[in-house]
C-alpha positions as CSV (number, residue, x, y, z in Angstrom):
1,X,-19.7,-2.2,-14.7
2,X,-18.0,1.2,-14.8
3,X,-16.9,1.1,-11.0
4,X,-15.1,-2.0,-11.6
5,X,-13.4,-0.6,-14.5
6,X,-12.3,2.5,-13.1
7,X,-10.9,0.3,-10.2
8,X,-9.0,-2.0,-12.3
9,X,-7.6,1.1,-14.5
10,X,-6.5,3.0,-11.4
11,X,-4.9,-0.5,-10.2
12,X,-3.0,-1.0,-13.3
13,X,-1.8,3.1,-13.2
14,X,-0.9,2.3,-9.6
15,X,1.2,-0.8,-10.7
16,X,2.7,1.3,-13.7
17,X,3.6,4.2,-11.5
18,X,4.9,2.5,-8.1
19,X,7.9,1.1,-10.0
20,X,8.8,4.8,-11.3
21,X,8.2,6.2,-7.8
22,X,11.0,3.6,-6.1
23,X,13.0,4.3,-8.8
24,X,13.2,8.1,-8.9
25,X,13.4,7.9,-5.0
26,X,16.8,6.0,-4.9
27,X,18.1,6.0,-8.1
28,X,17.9,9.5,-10.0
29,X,17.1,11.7,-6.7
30,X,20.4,13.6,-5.9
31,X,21.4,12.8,-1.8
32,X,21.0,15.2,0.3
33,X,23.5,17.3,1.5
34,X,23.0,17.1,5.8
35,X,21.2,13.8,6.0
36,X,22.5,11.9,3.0
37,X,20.8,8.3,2.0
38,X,18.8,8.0,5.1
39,X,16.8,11.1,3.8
40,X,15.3,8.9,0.5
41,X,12.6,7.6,3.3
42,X,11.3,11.0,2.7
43,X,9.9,10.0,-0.5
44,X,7.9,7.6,1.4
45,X,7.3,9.2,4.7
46,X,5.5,12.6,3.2
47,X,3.2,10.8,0.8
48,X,2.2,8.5,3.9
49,X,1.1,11.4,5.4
50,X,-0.6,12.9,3.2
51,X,-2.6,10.2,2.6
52,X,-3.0,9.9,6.5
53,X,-4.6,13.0,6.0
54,X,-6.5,12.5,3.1
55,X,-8.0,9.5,4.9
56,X,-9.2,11.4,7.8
57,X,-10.4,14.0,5.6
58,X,-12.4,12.1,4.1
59,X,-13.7,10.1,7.0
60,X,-15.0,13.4,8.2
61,X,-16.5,14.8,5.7
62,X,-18.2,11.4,4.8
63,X,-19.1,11.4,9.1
64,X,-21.1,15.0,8.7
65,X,-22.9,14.1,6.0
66,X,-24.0,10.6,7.3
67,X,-25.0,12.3,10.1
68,X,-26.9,14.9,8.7
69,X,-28.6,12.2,6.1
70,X,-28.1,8.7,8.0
71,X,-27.2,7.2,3.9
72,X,-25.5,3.5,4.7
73,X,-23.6,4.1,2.1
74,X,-21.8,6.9,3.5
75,X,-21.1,5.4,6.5
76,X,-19.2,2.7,4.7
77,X,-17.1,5.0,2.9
78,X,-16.8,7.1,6.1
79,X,-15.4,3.7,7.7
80,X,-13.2,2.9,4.7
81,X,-11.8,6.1,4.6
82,X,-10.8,5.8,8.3
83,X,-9.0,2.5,8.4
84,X,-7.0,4.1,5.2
85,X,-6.1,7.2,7.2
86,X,-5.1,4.6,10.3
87,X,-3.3,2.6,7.9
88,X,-0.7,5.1,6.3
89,X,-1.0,6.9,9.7
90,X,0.9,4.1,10.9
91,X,3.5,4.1,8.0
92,X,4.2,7.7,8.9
93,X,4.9,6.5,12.5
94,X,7.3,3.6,11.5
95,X,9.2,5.6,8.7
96,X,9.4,8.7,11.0
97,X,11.6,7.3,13.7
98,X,13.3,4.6,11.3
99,X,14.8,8.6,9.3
100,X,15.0,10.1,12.8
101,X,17.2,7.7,14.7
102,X,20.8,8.0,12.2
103,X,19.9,12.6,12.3
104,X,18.5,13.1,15.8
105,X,20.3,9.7,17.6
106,X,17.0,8.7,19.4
107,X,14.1,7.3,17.7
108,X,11.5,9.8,19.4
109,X,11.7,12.9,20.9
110,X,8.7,15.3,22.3
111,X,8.2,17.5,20.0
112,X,4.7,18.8,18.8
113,X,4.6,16.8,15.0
114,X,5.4,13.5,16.4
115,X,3.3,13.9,19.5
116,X,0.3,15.1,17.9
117,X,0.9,12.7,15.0
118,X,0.4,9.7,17.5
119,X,-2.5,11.4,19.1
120,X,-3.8,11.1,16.0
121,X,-3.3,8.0,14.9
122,X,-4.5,6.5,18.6
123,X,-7.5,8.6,18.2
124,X,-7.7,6.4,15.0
125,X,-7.6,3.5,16.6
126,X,-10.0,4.5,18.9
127,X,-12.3,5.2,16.1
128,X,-11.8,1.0,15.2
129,X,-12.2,-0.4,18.9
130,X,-15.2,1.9,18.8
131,X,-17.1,0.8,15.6
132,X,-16.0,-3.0,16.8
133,X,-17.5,-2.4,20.0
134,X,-20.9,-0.8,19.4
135,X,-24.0,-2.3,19.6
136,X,-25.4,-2.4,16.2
137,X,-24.5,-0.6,13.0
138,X,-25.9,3.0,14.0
139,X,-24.6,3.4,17.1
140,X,-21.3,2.4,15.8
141,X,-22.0,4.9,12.5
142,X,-22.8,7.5,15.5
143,X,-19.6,6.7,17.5
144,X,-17.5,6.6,14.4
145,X,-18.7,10.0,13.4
146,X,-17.5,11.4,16.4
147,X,-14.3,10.0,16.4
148,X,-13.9,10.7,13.0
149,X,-14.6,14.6,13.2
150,X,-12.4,14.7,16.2
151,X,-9.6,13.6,14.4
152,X,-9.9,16.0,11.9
153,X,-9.2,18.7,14.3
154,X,-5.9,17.2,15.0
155,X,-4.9,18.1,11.9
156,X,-3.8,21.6,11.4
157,X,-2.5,21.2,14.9
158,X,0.1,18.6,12.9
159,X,0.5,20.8,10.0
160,X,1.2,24.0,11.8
161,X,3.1,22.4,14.5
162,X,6.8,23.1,13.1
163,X,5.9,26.7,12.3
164,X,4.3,27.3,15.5
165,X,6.3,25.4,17.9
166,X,10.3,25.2,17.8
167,X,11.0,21.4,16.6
168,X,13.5,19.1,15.2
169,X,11.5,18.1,12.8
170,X,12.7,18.8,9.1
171,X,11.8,21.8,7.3
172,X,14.1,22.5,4.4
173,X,16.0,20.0,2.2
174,X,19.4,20.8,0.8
175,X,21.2,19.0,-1.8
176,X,25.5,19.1,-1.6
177,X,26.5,22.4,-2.6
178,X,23.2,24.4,-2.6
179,X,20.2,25.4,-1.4
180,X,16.5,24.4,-1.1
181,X,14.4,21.4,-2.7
182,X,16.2,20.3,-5.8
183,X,14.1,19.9,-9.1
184,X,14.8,16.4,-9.4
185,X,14.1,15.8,-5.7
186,X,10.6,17.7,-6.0
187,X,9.6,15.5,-9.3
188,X,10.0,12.4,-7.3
189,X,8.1,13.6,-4.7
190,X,5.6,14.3,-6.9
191,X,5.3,11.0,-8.6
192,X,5.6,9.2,-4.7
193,X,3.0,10.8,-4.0
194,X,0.7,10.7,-7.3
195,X,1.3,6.8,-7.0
196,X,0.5,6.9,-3.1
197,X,-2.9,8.5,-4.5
198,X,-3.3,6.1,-6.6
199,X,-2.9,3.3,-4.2
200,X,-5.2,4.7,-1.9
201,X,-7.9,5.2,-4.7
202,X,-7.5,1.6,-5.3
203,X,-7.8,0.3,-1.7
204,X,-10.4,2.8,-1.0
205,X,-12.6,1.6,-4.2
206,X,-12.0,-1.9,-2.8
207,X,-13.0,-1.8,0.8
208,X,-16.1,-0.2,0.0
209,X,-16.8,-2.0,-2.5
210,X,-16.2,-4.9,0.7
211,X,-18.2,-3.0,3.3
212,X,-21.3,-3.1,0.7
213,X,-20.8,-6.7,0.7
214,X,-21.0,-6.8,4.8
215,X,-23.8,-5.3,4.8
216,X,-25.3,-7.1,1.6
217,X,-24.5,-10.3,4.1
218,X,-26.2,-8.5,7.3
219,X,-29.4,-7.7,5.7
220,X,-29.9,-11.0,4.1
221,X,-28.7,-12.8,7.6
222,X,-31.5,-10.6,9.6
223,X,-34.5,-11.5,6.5
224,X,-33.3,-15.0,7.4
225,X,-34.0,-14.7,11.1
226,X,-37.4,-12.4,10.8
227,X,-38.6,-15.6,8.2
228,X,-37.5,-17.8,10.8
229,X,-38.8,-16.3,13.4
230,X,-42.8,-15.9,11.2
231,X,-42.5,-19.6,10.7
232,X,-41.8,-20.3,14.6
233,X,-38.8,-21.9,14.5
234,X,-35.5,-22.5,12.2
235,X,-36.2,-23.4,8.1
236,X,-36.3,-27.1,7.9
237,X,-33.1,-28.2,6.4
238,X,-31.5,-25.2,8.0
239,X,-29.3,-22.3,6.2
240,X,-27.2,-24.0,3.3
C-alpha cells in the first residue's frame, strides 16, 4: 500500500540523513567561540524543540477538528501527535541543563524558557495521565482535546520568552574571531533538523498506524461481548 511505502521511504531518508546530521554536528561544524564543544548539543537541543512544537501543533489542530467532527481517526493522530510532542519535549529538557550546567554552573535556573518549557511538557503529561484515566474513548478524546489546545497556548509564551523577558538563555552564536551564526554551523542545523523531521514523520506514521490497530482490537473485543451477551452467555469454546 502507498502509506506503507511512504513510511518505509521516509524511514530509509531518515537512516541516510541521521548519520550526516551527527556528523556535520561534531565533525565539520566550527566550535564556538564562548561556549566551545559543549555548544555541539545545540544541534540536538533546537531540532528537539522544534519538533516539541511541531507535535503539540499538531495535537491541536488535530484536537479542534475532532471536536468539531468527532472522526476516530483524528483523535488517534491527535493522540500520536501528542506523545511525539511529550517525547522530544523531554529531550529538550535533558539536553537543556546537560549545555547549561559547564555556561551557567547550575543545571536550572528560573528563567521564563525553561520554566515555561516544563509547564509545557507537564501539561503534556497531563494530557497522557488524562487519556489513561478517562472512562471510555470519548471522554478521553474530550479531555485530550482540552489538554491539547491548552498546550498550544504555551507556546508563543516559550518562543517569545527571551525577547520579552531578560534571560540566560542563548540568543546569538559566535564562532572564534567573528560574529553571528556561521554558514557551516547554520547548514548543520539545517540537516539536524530536516533529519529530526524525518524521524518524527516516521514515528508519527507508525503510531497511528498503531492506534488504528487499538482500536481495530476494541471494536472487534466489544462485537465479541454484544454476541456474547445475544447468545446469553460466553461462546462455547471461548475466544481463541
Amino acid at each position: 500500500m502507498m502509506p506503507g511505502m511512504l513510511e518505509r521511504l521516509l524511514l530509509l531518508a531518515a537512516t541516510l540523513l541521521i548519520p550526516v546530521a551527527i556528523r556535520m554536528a561534531f565533525v565539520l561544524a566550527p566550535t564556538e567561540g564562548k561556549m566551545g564543544e559543549v555548544q555541539r548539543i545545540f544541534y540536538f537541543h533546537v531540532p528537539s524543540a522544534e519538533m516539541a512544537f511541531l507535535g503539540v501543533g499538531l495535537s491541536a489542530l488535530f484536537s479542534v477538528v475532532y471536536l468539531y467532527g468527532r472522526r476516530r481517526l483524528v483523535d488517534v493522530m491527535a493522540e500520536a501527535a501528542a506523545e511525539l510532542g511529550c517525547l522530544f519535549c523531554t529531550i529538550v529538557l535533558v539536553t537543556g541543563p546537560i549545555w547549561a550546567r559547564p555556561i551557567w554552573g547550575v543545571w536550572w535556573t528560573g528563567e521564563v524558557r525553561l520554566t515555561s518549557t516544563l509547564v509545557l511538557w507537564l501539561i503534556l503529561v497531563g494530557y497522557l495521565l488524562l487519556r489513561q484515566s478517562a472512562a471510555d474513548r470519548e471522554q478521553a478524546a474530550r479531555w485530550g482535546a482540552i489538554a491539547a489546545i491548552v498546550g498550544a497556548l504555551d507556546m508563543p509564551i516559550i518562543y517569545k520568552s527571551v525577547e520579552w523577558w531578560r534571560g540566560l538563555h542563548p540568543k546569538v552564536l559566535k564562532i572564534s574571531g567573528g560574529g553571528g551564526l556561521d554558514p557551516v554551523m547554520g547548514q548543520a542545523l539545517l540537516v539536524s533538523s530536516l533529519a529530526f523531521l524525518l524521524l518524527f514523520a516516521v514515528l508519527f506514521m507508525a503510531r497511528v498506524r498503531l492506534g488504528l490497530l487499538e482500536e481495530e482490537a476494541e471494536s472487534l473485543a466489544r462485537a465479541v461481548d454484544r454476541r456474547a451477551a445475544t447468545a446469553g452467555g460466553a461462546p462455547a469454546g471461548g475466544v481463541s
